[in-house]
N, C-alpha and C positions, 0 to 999 in steps of 0.2 A: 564234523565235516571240516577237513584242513584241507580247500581246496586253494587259498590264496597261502601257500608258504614263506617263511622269511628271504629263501632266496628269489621268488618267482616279486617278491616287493619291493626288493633292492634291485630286481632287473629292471623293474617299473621306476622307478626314482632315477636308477641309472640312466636308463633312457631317457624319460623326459623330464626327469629333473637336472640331469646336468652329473649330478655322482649321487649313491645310494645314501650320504647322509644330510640332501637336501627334500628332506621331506613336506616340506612346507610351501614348496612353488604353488602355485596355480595349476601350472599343467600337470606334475606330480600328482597331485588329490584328485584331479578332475579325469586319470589314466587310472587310479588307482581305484575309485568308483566305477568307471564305466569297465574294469573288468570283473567286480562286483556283482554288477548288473548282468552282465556275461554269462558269467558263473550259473546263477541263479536263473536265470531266463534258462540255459542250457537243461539245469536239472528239472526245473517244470514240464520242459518239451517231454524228457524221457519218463518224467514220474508224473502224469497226468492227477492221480488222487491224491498228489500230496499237498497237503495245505501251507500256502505262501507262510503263516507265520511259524512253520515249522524248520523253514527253511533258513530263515530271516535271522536266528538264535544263532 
C-alpha cells in the first residue's frame, strides 16, 4: 500500500515545513502523521473486515 508517496511528503514538508528538506519541524511530523492517520481511517471506513494491524505494515 503506497498511499503516502515521495512527492505527496515533500508537498507535506513543503507546506508546513517551510521547504521539502526540513523534515524535522514539529509541524512537518505532526502533518505528516495526521495524514497517516487519514489514510488509514479512510481505508477502514471502505474495508470494514480488514484488520487494523494489516493495515498498520
Amino acid at each position: 500500500m503506497s498511499y503516502l508517496t515521495v512527492e505527496k511528503k515533500a508537498n507535506i514538508f513543503k507546506e508546513f515545513g517551510g521547504n521539502e528538506k526540513n523534515t524535522g519541524s514539529t509541524e512537518a511530523q505532526i502533518a505528516l502523521v495526521t495524514e497517516r492517520i487519514n489514510s488509514i481511517s479512510a481505508h477502514l471506513k471502505q474495508n470494514k473486515k480488514t484488520s487494523p494491524l494489516t493495515v498498520v505494515s
